[in-house]
C-alpha positions as CSV (number, residue, x, y, z in Angstrom):
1,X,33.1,-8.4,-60.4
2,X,31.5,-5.6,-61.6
3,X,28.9,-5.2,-59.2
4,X,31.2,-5.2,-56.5
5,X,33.2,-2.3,-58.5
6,X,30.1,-0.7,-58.5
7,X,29.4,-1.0,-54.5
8,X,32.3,0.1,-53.9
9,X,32.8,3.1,-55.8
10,X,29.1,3.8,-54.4
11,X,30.5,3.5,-50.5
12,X,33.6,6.4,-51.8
13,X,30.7,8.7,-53.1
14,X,28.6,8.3,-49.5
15,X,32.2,9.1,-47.5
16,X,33.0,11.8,-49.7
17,X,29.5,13.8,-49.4
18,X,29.7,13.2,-45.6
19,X,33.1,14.5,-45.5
20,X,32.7,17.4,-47.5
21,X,28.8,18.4,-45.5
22,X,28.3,21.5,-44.4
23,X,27.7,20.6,-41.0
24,X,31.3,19.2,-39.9
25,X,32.9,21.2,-43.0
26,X,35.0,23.2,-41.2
27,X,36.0,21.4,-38.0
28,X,39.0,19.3,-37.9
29,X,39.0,16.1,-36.5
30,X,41.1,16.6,-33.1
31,X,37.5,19.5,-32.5
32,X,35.2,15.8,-32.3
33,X,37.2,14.3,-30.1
34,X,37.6,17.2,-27.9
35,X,33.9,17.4,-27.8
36,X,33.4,13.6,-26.8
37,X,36.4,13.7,-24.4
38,X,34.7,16.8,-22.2
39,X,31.4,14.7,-22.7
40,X,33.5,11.8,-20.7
41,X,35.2,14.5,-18.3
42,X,31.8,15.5,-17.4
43,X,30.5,12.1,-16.9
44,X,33.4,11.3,-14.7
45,X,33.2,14.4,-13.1
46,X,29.7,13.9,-12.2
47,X,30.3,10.2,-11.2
48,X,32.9,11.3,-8.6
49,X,30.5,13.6,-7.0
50,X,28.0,11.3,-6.6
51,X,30.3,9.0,-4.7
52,X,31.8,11.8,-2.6
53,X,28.4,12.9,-1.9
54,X,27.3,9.1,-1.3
55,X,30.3,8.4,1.3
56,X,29.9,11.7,3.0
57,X,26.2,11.3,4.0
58,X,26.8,7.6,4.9
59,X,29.5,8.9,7.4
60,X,27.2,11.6,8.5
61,X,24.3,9.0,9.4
62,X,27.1,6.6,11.1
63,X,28.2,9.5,13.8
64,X,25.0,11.5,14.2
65,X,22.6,9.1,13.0
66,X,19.9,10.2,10.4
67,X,19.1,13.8,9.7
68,X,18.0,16.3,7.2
69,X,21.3,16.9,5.9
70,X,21.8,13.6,5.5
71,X,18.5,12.9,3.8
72,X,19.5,15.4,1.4
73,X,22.5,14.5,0.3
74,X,20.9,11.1,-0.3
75,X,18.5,12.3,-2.5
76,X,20.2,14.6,-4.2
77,X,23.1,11.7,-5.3
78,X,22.4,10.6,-8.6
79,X,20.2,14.2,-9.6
80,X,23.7,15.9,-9.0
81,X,25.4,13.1,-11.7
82,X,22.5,14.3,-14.3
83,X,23.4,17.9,-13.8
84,X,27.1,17.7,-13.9
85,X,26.6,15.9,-17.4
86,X,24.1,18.7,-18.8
87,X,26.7,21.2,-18.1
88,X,29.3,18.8,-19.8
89,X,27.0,18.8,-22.9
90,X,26.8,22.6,-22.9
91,X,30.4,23.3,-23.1
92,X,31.2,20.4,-25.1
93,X,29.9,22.2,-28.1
94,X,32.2,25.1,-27.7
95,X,35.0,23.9,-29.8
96,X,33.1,23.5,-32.8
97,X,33.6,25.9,-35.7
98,X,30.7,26.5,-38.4
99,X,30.6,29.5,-41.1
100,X,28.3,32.0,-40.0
101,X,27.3,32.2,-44.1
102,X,25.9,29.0,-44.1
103,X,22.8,29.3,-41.8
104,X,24.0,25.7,-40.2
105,X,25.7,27.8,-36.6
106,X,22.2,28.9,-35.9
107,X,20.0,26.0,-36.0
108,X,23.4,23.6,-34.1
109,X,23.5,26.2,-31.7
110,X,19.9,26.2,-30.9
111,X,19.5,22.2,-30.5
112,X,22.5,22.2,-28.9
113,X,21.3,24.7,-26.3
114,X,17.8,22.7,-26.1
115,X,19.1,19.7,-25.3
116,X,21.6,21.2,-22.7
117,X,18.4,22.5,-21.1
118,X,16.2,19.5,-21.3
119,X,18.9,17.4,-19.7
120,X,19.5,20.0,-17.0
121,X,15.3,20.2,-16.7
122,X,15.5,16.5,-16.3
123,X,18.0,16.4,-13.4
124,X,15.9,19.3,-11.6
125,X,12.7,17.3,-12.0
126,X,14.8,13.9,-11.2
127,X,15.7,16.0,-7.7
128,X,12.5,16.8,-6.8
129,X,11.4,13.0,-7.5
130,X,14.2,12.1,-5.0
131,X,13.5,14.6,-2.3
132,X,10.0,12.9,-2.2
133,X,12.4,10.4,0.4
134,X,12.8,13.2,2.9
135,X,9.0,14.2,2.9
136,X,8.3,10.4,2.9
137,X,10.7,10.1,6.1
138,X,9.2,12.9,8.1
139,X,5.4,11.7,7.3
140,X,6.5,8.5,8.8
141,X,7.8,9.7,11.7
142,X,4.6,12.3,12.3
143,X,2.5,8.7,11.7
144,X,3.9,6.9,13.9
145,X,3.0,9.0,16.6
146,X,-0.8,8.4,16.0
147,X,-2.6,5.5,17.6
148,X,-4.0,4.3,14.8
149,X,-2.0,2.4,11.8
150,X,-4.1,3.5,8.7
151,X,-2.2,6.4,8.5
152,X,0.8,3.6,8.2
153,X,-0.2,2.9,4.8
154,X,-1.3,6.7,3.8
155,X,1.8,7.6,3.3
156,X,3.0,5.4,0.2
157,X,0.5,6.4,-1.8
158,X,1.3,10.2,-0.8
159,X,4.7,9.1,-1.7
160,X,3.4,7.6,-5.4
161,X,1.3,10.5,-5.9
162,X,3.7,13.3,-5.3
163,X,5.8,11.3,-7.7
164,X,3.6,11.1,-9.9
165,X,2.5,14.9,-10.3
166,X,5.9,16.1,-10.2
167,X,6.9,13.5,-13.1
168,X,4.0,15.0,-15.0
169,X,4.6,18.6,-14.6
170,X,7.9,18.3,-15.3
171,X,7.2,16.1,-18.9
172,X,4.7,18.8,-19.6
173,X,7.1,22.1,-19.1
174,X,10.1,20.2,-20.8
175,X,8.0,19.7,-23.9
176,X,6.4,23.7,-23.8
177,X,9.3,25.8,-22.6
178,X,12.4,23.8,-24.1
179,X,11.3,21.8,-26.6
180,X,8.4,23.8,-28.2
181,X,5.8,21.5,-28.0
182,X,2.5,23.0,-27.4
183,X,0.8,21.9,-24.4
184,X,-2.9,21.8,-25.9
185,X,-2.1,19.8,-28.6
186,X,-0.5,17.3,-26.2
187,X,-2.9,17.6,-23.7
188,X,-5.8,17.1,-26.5
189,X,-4.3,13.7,-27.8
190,X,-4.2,13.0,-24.1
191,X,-7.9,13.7,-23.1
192,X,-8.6,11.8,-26.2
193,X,-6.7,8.6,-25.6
194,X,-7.7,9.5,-21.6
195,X,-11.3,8.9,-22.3
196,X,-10.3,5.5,-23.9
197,X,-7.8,4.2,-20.7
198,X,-10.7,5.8,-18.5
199,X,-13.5,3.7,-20.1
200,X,-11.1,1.0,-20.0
201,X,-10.0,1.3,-16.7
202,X,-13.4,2.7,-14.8
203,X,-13.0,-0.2,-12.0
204,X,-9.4,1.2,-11.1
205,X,-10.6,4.8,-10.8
206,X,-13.7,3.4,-8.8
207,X,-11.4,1.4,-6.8
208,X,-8.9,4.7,-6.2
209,X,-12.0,6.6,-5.0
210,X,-12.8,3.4,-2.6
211,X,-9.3,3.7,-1.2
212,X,-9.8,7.7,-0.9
213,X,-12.9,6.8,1.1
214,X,-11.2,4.1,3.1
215,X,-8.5,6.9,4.7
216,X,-11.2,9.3,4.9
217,X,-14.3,7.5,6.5
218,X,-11.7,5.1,8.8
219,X,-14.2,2.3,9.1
220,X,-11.4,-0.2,10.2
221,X,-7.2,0.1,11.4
222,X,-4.4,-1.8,10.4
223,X,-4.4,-5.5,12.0
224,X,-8.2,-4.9,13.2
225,X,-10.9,-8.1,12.7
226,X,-13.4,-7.4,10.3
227,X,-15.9,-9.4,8.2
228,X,-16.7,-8.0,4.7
229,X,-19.0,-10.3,3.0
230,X,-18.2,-13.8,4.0
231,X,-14.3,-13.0,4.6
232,X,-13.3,-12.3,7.9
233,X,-10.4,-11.7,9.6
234,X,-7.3,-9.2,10.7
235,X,-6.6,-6.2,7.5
236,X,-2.8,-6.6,6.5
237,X,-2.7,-3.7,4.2
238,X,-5.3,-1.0,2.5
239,X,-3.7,0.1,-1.0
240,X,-4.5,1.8,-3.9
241,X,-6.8,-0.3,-5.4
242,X,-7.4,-3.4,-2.9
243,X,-7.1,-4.0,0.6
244,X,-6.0,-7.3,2.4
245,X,-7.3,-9.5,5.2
246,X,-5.7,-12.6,6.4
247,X,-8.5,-14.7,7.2
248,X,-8.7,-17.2,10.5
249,X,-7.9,-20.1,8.4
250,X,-4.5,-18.2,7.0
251,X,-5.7,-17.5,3.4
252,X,-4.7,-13.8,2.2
253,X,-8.2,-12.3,0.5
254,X,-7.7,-9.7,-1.4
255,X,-11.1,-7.3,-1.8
256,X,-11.4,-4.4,-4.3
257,X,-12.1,-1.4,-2.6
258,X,-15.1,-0.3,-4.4
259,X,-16.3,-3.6,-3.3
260,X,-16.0,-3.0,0.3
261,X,-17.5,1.0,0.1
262,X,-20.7,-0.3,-1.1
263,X,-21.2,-3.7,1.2
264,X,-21.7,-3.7,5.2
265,X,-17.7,-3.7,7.0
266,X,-18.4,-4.9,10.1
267,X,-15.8,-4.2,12.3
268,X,-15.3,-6.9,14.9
269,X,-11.9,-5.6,16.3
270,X,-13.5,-2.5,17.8
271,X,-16.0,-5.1,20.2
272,X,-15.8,-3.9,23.7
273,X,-16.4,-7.5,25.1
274,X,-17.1,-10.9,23.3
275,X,-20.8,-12.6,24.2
276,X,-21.3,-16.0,24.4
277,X,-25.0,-17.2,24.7
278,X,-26.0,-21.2,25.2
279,X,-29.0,-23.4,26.1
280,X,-27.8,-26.3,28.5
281,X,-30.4,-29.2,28.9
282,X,-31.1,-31.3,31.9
283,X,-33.5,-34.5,31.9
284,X,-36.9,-34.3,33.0
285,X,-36.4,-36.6,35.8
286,X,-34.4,-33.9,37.6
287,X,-38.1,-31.9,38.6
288,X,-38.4,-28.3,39.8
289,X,-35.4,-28.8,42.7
290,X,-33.0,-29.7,40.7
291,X,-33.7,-27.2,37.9
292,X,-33.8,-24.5,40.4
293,X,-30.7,-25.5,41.8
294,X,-28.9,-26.2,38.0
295,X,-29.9,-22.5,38.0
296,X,-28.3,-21.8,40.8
297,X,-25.2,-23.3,39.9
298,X,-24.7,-21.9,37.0
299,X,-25.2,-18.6,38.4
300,X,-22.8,-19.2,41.6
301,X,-20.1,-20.6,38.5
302,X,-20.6,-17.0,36.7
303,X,-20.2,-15.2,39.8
304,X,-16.3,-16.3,40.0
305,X,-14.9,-15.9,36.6
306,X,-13.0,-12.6,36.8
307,X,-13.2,-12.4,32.8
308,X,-17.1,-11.9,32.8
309,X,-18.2,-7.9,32.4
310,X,-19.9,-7.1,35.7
311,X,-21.1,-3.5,33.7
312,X,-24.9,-3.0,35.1
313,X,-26.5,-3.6,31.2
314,X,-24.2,-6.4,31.0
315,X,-24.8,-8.7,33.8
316,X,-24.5,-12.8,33.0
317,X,-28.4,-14.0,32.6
318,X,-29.0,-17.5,33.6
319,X,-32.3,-18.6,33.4
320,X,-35.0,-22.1,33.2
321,X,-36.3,-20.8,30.0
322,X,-38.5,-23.4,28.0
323,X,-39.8,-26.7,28.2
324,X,-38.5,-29.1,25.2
325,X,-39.5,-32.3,23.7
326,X,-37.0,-34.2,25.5
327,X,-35.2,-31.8,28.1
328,X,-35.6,-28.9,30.0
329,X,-33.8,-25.7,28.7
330,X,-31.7,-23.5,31.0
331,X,-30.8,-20.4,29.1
332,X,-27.2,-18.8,29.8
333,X,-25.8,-15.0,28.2
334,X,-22.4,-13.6,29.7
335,X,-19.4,-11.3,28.2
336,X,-16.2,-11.6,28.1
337,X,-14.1,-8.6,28.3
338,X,-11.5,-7.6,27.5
339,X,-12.6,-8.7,24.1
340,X,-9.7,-11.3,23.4
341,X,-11.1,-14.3,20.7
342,X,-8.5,-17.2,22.6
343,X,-9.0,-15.7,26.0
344,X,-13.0,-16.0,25.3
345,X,-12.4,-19.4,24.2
346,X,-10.1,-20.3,27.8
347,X,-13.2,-18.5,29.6
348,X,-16.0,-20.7,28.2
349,X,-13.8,-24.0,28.8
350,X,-13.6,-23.1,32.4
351,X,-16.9,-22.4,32.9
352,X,-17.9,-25.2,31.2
353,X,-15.9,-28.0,33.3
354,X,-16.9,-26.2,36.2
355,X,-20.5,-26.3,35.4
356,X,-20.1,-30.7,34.5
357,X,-17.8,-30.9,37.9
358,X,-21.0,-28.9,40.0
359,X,-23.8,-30.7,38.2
360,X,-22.5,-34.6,38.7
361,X,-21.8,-33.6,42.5
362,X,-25.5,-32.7,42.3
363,X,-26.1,-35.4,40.5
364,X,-28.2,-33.3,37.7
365,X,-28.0,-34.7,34.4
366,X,-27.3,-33.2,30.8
367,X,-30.2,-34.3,28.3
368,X,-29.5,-35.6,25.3
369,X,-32.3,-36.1,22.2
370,X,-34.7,-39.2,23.4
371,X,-38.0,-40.5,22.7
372,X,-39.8,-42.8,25.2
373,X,-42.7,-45.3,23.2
374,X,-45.7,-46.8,25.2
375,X,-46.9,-50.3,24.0
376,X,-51.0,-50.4,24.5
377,X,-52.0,-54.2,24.9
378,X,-55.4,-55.3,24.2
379,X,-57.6,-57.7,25.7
C-alpha cells in the first residue's frame, strides 16, 4: 500500500513540473489545439490540391492526350501536398505565447523556423525528383526515333542517376544551410565509411564502368545474337551492373558486365549472310564420270536457290576435293543471305533433298564408313 502511495504521489510531482515548465508556461490550452488543428487544416488543404491537381491533369491527358502541362501537373502532385503542409507548420506556431525574459521564444522560434524550412526544402527537392518523369518522357520519345535499341535501356539509368544526384545535393544543403551541419565533417565520415562500401563493393563499381563502356563502345543492340563466352543468344536487357541474353535453349543468363568488357563479344546479329560449308561423299565405284557429274549437280542445284549470295567474293564453291579411306570427298561452301538462322536452316533442307532426288536419278551413291578385307589362301 505504501509503495503504491508513493507512485502515485511521484506521477502528481512529474504532471506538476510539466505543467508549470517554462516552455508551455504561458500558453493556455485552447493555443495547442489551435496549433494542431491548423497543422490538420494544412494537411487537408494540401490533400485537396493534390487531388484537384490529380483530376485536372487526368482530364487534360483524356481530351488532348499527353503533354507538358500535363506531365507537370503529374509530377508536381504529391511535392505540392509537402509544401502546403511546411507552410501549415510555419503558421501553426503563431499562436503560441512565451515570455521574452526567459530566453525559451528564441531558441522555439528558431527550431520552429528550421523545421518549417527543411520541410519546405524537402518538398522542393521531392519536386525536382518527380520532374525527373517529364525528362524521362521526352528522352524516350527522342530514343525511339533512333534505329538502334541500346539507347532503349540508357535512359533508366539516366533516370536513376538524375535521381540520385538530386537526392544527394538536396540531403547535403538541408543539413549545411538549415540545419547547421557542416558539410566536411559529413562528407569526411562519408569518404571514410566510402572507402570501406568501395573496397567492399569494387565488382559493382567495375561492373558500372562495364555498363558505361557498353553504351559508349555499342558492341551489340537490344535483341541482337551474340556469343560471350559459351552463352549465346539474343540480349534482353543491358543494366547497371549485368546484362541479359536469352539463350537458344530459352535459359535467361545473366553476365556481369566487367565480365563481358574484358572477354571477346562476338556479335552474330550483325552477320551479313549465314555460311554453311559440308563435305558430301560418294562411293568409289562411281569413277571420274560420275564424280564430275555429282559436281555438276551440285553446282546446277546452287545455281537455283534464290537465297544463296551471288556477291562476286561470295560465289557457292563446289568442288571433288580429296580422296578418303572409304569415299570420295566433294567439298560444298554457299551463303545464305539475308542472314535469317530458320530461313538458313529451310535453305540447306532444300538443297539437300534436291541434291538426294538428282543423285539417285543419276544413280550416284552417298558413301558411308566401310572397309573391304581380302582373304590370301595358300597352297
Amino acid at each position: 500500500m505504501t509503495s503504491l502511495l508513493m507512485a502515485a504521489e511521484s506521477k502528481a510531482e512529474w504532471w506538476s513540473t510539466i505543467i508549470n515548465y517554462e516552455i508551455i508556461k504561458g500558453n493556455a490550452i485552447w493555443r495547442f489545439v489551435l496549433v494542431l488543428l491548423m497543422i490538420l487544416v494544412s494537411m487537408a488543404v494540401g490533400r485537396i490540391a493534390q487531388y484537384a491537381m490529380g483530376g485536372y491533369a487526368g482530364r487534360l491527358v483524356r481530351k488532348k492526350g499527353e503533354c507538358l502541362r500535363s506531365l507537370l501537373l503529374k509530377a508536381l502532385t504529391k511535392p505540392i501536398y509537402v509544401s502546403i503542409f511546411a507552410i501549415g507548420i510555419f503558421m501553426a506556431k503563431i499562436p503560441l505565447f512565451f515570455d521574452d525574459d526567459t530566453g525559451i521564444r528564441f531558441a522555439i522560434n528558431a527550431g520552429w523556423i528550421k523545421i518549417a524550412k527543411a520541410v519546405a526544402a524537402i518538398s522542393v527537392a521531392y519536386a525536382l525528383y518527380r520532374l525527373v518523369d517529364v525528362v524521362e518522357y521526352y528522352l524516350n520519345r527522342v530514343v525511339s526515333k533512333t534505329d538502334t535499341r541500346l539507347d532503349d535501356m540508357l535512359v533508366p539509368i539516366v533516370r536513376k542517376a538524375l535521381r540520385l544526384t538530386i537526392a544527394i545535393i538536396a540531403i547535403l544543403l538541408i543539413a549545411e544551410n538549415i540545419l547547421g551541419k557542416s558539410i566536411q565533417s559529413l562528407l569526411m565520415g562519408a569518404g571514410v565509411g566510402g572507402l570501406a562500401i568501395a573496397f567492399a563493393a569494387k565488382d559493382t563499381i567495375a561492373n558500372f564502368f562495364g555498363s558505361v563502356t557498353i553504351f559508349t563502345d555499342r558492341p551489340f543492340q537490344i535483341g541482337e545474337v551474340v556469343k560471350i563466352g559459351e552463352h549465346k543468344g539474343p540480349v534482353e536487357e543491358v543494366g547497371f551492373r549485368s546484362t541479359r541474353i536469352r539463350t537458344l535453349e530459352g535459359h535467361l543468363v545473366t553476365i556481369p558486365n566487367s565480365v563481358i568488357t574484358n572477354t571477346t563479344v562476338e556479335n552474330i546479329g550483325k552477320r551479313p549472310f549465314i555460311r554453311r560449308t559440308s563435305n558430301l561423299t560418294i562411293t568409289y565405284d562411281s569413277g571420274p564420270k560420275k564424280a564430275k557429274r555429282a559436281v555438276e549437280i551440285i553446282k546446277e542445284v546452287l545455281a537455283g536457290v534464290p537465297e544463296i549470295n551471288s556477291d562476286p567474293d561470295r560465289l557457292a564453291r563446289v568442288y571433288f576435293s580429296d580422296f578418303n579411306d572409304w569415299s570420295l570427298n566433294i567439298y560444298m561452301s554457299y551463303w545464305v543471305k539475308p542472314p535469317d538462322y530458320w530461313l538458313f536452316q529451310e535453305v540447306n533442307e532444300r538443297i539437300n533433298l534436291e541434291i538426294m532426288q538428282r543423285f539417285e536419278a543419276e544413280k550416284i551413291e552417298f558413301a558411308f564408313p566401310s572397309q573391304t578385307l581380302y582373304l590370301k589362301k595358300d597352297s
